[in-house]
C-alpha positions as CSV (number, residue, x, y, z in Angstrom):
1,X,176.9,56.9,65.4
2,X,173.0,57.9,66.0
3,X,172.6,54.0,66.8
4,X,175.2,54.1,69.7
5,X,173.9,57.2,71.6
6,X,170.2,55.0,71.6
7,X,171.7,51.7,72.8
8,X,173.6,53.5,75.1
9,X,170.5,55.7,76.3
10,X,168.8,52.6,76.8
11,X,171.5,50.5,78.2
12,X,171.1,53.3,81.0
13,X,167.8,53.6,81.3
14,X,167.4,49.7,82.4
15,X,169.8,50.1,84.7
16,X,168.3,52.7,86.4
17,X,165.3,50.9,86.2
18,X,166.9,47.7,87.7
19,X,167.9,49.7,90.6
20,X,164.7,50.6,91.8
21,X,163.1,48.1,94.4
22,X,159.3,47.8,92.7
23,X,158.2,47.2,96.4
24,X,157.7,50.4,98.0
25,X,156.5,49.1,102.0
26,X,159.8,49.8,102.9
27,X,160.0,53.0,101.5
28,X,158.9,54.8,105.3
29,X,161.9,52.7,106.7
30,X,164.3,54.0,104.0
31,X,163.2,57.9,105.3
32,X,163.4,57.2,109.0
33,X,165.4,55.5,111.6
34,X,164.8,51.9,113.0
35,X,164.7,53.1,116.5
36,X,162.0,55.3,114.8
37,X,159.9,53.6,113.2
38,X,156.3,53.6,114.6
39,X,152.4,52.3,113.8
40,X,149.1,53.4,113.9
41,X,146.7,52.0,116.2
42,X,143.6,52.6,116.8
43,X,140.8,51.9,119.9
44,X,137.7,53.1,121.2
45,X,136.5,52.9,125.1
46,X,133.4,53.7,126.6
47,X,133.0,57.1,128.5
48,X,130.6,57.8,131.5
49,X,128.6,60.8,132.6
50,X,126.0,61.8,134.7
51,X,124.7,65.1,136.1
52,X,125.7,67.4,139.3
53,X,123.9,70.7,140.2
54,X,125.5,74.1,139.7
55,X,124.6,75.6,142.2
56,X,126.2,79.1,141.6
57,X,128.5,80.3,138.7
58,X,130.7,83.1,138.5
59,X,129.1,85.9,136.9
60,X,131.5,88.1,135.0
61,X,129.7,88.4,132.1
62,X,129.4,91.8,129.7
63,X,125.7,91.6,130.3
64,X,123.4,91.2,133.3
65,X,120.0,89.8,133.6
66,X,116.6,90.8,134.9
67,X,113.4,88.8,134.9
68,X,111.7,85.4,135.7
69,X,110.9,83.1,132.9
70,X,109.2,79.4,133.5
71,X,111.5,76.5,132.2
72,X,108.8,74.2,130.4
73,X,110.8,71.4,131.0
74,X,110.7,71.3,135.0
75,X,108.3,73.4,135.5
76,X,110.1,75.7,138.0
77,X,110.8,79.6,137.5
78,X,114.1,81.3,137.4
79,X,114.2,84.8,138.2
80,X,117.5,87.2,137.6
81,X,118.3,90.7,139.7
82,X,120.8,92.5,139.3
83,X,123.1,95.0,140.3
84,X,125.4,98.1,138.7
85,X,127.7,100.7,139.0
86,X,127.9,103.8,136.6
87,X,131.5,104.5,134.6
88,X,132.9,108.0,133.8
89,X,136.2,108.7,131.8
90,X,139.0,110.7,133.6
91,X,138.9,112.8,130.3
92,X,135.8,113.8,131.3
93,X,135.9,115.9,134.5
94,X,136.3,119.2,133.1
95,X,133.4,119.2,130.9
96,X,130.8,117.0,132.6
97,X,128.3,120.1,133.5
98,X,128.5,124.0,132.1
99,X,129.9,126.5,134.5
100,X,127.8,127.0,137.4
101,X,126.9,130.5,136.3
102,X,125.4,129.3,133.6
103,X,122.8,126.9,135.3
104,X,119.8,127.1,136.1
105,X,119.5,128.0,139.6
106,X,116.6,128.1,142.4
107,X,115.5,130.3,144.7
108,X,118.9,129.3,146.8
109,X,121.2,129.9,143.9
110,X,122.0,126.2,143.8
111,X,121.8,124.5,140.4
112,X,119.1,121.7,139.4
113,X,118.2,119.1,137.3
114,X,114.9,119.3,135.4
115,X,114.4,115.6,135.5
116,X,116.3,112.6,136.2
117,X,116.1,108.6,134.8
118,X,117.5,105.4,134.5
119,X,117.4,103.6,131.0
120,X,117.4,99.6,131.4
121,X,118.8,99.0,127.9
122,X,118.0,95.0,126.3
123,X,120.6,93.8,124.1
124,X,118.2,90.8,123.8
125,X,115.1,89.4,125.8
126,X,113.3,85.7,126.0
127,X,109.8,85.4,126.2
128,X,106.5,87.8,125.2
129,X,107.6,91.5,124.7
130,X,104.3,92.4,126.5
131,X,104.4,90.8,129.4
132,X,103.8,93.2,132.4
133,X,106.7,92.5,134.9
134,X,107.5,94.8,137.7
135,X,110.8,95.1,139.5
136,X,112.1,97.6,142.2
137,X,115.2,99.7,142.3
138,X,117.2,100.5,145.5
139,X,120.6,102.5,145.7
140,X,123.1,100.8,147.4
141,X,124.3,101.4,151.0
142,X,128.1,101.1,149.7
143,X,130.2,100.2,146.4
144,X,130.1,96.3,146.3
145,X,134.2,94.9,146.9
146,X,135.6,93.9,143.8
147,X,138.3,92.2,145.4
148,X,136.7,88.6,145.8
149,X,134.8,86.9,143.3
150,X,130.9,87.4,143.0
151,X,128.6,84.7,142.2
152,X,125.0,84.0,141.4
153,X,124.3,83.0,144.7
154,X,125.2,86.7,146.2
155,X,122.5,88.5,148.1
156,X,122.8,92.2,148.5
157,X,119.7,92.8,150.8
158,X,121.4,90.1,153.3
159,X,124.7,91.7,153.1
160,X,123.4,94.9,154.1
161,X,124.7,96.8,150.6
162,X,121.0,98.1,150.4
163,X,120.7,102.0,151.6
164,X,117.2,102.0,153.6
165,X,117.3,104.9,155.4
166,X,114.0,107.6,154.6
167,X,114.3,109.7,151.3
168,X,116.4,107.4,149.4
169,X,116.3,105.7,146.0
170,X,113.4,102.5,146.9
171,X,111.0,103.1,144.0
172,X,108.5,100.4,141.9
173,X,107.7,100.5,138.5
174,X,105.6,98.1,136.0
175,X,107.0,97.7,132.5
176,X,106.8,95.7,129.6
177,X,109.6,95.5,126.6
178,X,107.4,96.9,124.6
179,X,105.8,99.7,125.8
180,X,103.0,101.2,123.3
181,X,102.4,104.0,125.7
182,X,105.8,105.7,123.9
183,X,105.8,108.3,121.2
184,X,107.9,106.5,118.2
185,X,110.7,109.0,118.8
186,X,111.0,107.3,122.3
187,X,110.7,104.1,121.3
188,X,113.7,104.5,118.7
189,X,116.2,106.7,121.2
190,X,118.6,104.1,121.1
191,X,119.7,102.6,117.9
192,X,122.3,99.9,116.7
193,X,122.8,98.6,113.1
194,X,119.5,100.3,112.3
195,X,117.6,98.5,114.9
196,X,115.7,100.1,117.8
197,X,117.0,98.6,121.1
198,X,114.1,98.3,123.8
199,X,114.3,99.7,127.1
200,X,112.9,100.3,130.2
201,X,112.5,103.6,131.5
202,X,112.1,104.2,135.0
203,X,111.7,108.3,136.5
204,X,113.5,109.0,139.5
205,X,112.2,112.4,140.4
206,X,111.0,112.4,143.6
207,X,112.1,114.0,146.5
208,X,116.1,112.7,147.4
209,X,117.8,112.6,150.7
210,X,121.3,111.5,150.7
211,X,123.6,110.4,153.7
212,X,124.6,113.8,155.0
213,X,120.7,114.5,155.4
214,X,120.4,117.3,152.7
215,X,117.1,116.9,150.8
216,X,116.7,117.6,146.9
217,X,114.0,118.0,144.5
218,X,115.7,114.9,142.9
219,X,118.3,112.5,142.6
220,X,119.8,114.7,139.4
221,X,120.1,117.9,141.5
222,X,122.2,116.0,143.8
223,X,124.3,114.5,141.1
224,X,124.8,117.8,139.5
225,X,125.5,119.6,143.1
226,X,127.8,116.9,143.9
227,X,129.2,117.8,141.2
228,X,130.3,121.6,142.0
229,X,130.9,120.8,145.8
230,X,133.9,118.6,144.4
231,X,134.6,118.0,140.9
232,X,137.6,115.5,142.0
233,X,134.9,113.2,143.0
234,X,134.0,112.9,139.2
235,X,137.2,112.3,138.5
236,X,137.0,108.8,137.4
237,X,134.3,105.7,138.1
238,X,136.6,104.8,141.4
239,X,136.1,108.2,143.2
240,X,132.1,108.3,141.5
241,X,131.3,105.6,143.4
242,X,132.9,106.1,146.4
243,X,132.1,109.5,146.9
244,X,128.5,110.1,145.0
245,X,126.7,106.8,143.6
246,X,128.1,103.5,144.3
247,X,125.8,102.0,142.5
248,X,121.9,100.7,141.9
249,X,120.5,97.2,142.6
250,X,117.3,96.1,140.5
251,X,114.7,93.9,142.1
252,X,112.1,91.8,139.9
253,X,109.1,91.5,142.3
254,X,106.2,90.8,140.1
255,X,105.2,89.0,136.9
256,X,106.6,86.0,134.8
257,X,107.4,85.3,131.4
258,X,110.2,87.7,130.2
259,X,114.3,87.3,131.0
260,X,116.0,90.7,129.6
261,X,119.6,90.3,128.9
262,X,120.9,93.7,130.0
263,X,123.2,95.5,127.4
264,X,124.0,98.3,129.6
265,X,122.2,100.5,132.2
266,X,122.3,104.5,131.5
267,X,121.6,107.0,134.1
268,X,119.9,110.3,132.8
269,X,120.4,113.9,134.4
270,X,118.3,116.5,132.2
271,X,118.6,119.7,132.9
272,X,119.4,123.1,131.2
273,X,121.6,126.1,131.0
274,X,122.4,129.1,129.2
275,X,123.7,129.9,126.4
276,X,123.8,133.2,123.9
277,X,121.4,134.3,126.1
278,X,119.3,131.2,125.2
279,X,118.1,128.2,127.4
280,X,119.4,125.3,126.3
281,X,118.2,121.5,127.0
282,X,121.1,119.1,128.1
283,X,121.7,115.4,129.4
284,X,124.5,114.4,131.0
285,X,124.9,110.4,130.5
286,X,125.9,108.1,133.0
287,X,126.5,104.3,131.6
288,X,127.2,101.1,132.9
289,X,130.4,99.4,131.0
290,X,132.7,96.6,131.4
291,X,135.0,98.2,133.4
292,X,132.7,99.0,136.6
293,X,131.3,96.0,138.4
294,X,128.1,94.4,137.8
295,X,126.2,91.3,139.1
296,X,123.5,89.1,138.2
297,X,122.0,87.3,141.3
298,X,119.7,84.1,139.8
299,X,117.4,82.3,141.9
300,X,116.6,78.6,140.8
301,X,114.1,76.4,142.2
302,X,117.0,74.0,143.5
303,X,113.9,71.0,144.5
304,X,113.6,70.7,140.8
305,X,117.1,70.6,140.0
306,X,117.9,68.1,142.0
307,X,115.2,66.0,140.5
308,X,116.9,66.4,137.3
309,X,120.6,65.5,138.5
310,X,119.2,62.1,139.8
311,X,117.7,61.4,136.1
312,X,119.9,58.4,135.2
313,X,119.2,57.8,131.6
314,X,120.4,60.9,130.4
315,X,122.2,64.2,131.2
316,X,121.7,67.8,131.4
317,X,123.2,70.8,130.5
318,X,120.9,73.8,131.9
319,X,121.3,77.5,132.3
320,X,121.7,79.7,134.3
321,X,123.2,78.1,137.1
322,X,121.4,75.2,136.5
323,X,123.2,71.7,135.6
324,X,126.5,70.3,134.3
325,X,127.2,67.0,133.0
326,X,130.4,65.4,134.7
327,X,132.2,62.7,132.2
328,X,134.2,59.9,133.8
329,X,137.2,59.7,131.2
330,X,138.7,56.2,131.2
331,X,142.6,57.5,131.1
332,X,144.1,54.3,132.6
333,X,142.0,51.9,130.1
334,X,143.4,54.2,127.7
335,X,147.3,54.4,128.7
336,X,147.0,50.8,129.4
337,X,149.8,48.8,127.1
338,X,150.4,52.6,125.6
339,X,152.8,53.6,128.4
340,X,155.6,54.5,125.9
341,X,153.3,55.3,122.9
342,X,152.4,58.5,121.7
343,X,148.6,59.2,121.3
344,X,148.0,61.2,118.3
345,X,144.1,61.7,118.6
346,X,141.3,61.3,121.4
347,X,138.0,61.8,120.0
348,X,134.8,62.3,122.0
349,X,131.0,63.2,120.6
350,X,128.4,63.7,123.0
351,X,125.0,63.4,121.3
352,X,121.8,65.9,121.4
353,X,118.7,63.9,123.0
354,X,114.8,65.3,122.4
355,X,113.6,67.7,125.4
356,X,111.5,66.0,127.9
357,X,108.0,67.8,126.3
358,X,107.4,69.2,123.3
359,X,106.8,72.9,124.8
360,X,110.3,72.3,125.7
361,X,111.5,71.1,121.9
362,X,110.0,74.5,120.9
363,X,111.1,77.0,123.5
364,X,114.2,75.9,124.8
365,X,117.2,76.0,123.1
366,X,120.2,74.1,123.2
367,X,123.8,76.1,124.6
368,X,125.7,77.5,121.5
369,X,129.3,76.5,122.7
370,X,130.4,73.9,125.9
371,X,133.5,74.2,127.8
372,X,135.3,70.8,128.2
373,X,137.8,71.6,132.1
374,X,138.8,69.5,134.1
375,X,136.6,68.6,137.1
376,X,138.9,70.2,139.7
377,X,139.1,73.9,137.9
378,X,134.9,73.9,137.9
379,X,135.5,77.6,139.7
380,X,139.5,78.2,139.2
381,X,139.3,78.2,135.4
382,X,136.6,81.1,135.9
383,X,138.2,82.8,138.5
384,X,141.9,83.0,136.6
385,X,140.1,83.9,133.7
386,X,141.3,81.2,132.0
387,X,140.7,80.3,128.0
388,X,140.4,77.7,126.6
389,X,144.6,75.9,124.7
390,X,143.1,72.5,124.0
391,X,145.0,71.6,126.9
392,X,143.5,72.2,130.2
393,X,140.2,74.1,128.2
394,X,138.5,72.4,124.9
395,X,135.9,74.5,123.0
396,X,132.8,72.3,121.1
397,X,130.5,74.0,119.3
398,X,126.8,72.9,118.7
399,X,126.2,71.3,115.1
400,X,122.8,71.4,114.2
401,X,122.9,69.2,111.3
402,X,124.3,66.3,113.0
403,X,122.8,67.1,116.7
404,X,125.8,66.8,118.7
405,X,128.9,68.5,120.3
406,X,132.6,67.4,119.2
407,X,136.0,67.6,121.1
408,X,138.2,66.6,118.0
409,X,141.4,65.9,119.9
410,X,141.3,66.2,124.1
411,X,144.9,63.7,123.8
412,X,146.7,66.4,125.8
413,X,144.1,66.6,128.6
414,X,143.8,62.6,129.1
415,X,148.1,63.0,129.1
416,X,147.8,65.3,131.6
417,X,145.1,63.5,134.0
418,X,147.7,60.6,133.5
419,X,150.4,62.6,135.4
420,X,147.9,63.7,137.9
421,X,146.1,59.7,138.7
422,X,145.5,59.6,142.2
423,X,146.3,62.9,143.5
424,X,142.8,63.7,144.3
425,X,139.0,62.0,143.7
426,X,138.5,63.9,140.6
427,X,141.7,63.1,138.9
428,X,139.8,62.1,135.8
429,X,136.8,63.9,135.6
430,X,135.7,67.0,133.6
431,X,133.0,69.2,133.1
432,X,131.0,70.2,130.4
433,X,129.9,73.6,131.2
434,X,127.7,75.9,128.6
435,X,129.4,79.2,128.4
436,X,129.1,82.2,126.3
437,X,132.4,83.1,124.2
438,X,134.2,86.9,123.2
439,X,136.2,86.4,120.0
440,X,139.0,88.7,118.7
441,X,139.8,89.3,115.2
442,X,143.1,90.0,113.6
443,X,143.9,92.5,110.5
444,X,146.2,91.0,109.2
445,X,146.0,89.4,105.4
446,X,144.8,86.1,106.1
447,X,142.3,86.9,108.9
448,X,141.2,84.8,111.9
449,X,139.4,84.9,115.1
450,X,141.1,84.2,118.4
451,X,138.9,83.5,121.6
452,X,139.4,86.2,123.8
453,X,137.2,84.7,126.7
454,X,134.6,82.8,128.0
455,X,132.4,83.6,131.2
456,X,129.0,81.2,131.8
457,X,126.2,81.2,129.7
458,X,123.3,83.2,131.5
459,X,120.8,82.7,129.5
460,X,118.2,80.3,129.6
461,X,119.0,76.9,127.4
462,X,118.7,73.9,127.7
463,X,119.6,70.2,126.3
464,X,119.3,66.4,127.1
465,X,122.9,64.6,126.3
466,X,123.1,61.0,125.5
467,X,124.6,59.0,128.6
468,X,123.7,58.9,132.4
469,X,124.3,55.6,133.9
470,X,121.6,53.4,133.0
471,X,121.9,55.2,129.1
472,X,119.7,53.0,126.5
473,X,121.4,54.1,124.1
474,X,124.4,53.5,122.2
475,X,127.6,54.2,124.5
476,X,129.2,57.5,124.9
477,X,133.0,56.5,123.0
478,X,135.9,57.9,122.8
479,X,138.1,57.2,119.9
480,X,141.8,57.2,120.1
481,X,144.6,56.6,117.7
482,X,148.2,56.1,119.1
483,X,151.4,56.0,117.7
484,X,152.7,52.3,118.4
485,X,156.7,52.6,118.9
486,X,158.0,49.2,117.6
């Protein structure tokens, strides 16, 4: 009985076995239709590139930028001004200054200030931290329109937003980033993650006129008189700069070697009250923010730009508002024969080259993260605020190991310039544009970073690219794997 269950087990076991086809390359056919059934093919094609001039960039950046710094590879200055309006919170208005009673008054019975500042705060700076530099600061005429777009290319002196007339704010001063002259208590006012930020300090207490023609002993008694005339005019940074400060410009006029990226400007009013019967010491803070509008004006030495964007055995990528490499993306080589195939992968590395000098090598550095857009959203993309869905917008970040920037996949943009051939000159041309990314983090479990934004890089970098038309060296590629419908 035990010897018929084995013969029968085994009986069953070969034909189980007998039913199995031992060759498997039709196993994908026996899992998916005929009609289908596809292949993978693969191709590479050659890409071209060459420069084109900025000229100006949008600049909606958190920071500004003040300075003028020598590029050691062309041998030109850049110089950054820039320009600021101060914030206040609607929650604010009923407690910005003690009641007037309390202040100290003059002979008038008006309140004053004591003293009155503005704090140029770095968030970063490039070049020597004693370097003397010297810029000016003027008060603007009017608030600057938010309703267009402002670029590095806007002058404020030639659009008449600088307030001239006698007794207002037109006042020099010489700094470096690190000014010795400071007690240590100074020098560490402001600190982030246990780190000292630097800042420049600049007094504004000299005699103020404003438009009405009333004089003050400084432009903190007129903030803080402003103030009690019309509290509504504090009510939020809208009616602040309307109606009391719309805004300060910052001039560099003096010195080289030192670009300041800007965290935030502050605007000090010390003064002091009472309290208990005591006097008490008080600052009232005014800050710049992301919510009021600032500008960064840049001033290139366009001569030497140009020199650049007619180098043909390479391309550049320099900021700010320097250069962009263009790249010529051969979409109809591509598509050719592939009209009904699906492309799965396009591939493009674009490859680090040595600076032109080796001052350069050392003190320039190459743009952390490059924008891939299409040719004809250059300013749109900026303007809409537009991030990057690997569709219209590719991010590539730089490796350092390998020396080069990868797009990983740009199918969907050469499928889209496809649709779009002929409709205008730069049908299927992009940009690669340095810019300077915002991230967002999420709390959930399995945490990840979204990119909130990207505005133009501002600072100064640089970097040769493999390419250019008369390249001597190995070909820019793109490689592409399709989906062959049979």
């Amino acid at each position: 009985m035990i010897r018929t269950w084995i013969i029968a087990g085994i009986a069953s076991l070969t034909l189980a076995i007998s039913s199995c086809n031992e060759d498997t390359t039709t196993l994908g056919s026996s899992l998916t239709e005929r009609g289908n059934q596809f292949t993978i093919v693969t191709d590479t094609f050659d890409v071209s590139t060459r420069s084109i001039a900025a000229d100006y960039v949008l600049t909606r950046s958190a920071y500004t930028y003040l300075g003028c710094i020598k590029d050691p590879e062309t041998g030109a200055s850049i110089t950054s001004n820039f320009s600021t309006q101060f914030n206040i919170l609607e929650s604010e208005v009923s407690k910005l200054f003690p009641s007037k009673d309390l202040m100290t008054l003059d002979g008038s019975g008006q309140p004053v200030a004591d003293s009155c500042f503005i704090w140029i705060v770095a968030n970063s700076y490039q070049g020597d931290s004693l370097t003397a530099m010297k810029l000016k600061v003027m008060e603007l005429n009017a608030p600057i329109t938010d309703k267009g777009y402002n670029y590095s290319n806007f002058d404020l002196e030639s659009k008449g937003y600088i307030r001239t007339a006698a007794g207002s704010i037109n006042k020099s001063k010489l700094f470096t980033m690190s000014d010795l002259t400071r007690s240590d208590s100074l020098r560490n006012a402001i600190q982030t993650d246990n780190e000292s930020l630097p800042f420049i300090q600049i007094p504004i207490n000299e005699a103020y006129t404003d438009k009405a023609g009333t004089t003050y002993n400084n432009y903190g008694t007129y903030i803080i008189r402003k103030y009690y005339e019309n509290p509504d005019n504090f009510k939020n940074f809208n009616t602040f700069r309307r109606n009391v400060c719309p805004g300060m410009f910052f001039k560099l006029i003096d010195g080289q070697g030192l670009m300041v990226e800007v965290g935030y400007t502050r605007l000090l009013v010390c003064y002091h009250y009472q309290k208990d019967g005591k006097k008490v010491d008080a600052i009232k803070l005014f800050d710049s923010t992301e919510e009021v509008l600032q500008t960064t004006q840049i001033l290139n030495d366009q001569l030497r730009i140009n020199q650049l964007v007619n180098e043909d055995t390479c391309t550049f990528l320099k900021t700010p508002a320097g250069i962009y490499t263009e790249v010529t993306l051969p979409v109809e080589q591509i598509k050719n024969n592939h009209e009904n195939d699906t492309i799965t992968s396009a591939k493009i590395v674009f490859n680090r080259m040595r600076a032109l000098n080796n001052l350069s090598e050392v003190v320039l550095e190459e743009p952390t993260n490059l924008l891939l857009i299409e040719r004809d959203s250059l300013y749109s993309f900026f303007e809409n605020n537009g991030v990057p869905d690997n569709i219209s917008g590719y991010l590539a970040t730089f490796n350092s190991s390998l020396k080069s920037y990868s797009f990983n996949n740009i199918a969907a943009l050469i499928n889209k310039m496809y649709k779009k051939r002929g409709q205008s000159a730069n049908w299927n041309k992009a940009v690669l544009i340095p810019v300077q990314v915002t991230t967002t983090s999420s709390t959930s479990s399995s945490s990840s970073t979204t990119v909130a934004g990207v505005t133009n890089e501002m600072n100064v970098n640089s970097v040769r690219l493999v390419g250019g038309a008369k390249n001597k060296h190995t070909p820019i590629k793109i490689s592409v794997i399709y989906n062959k419908n049979r």
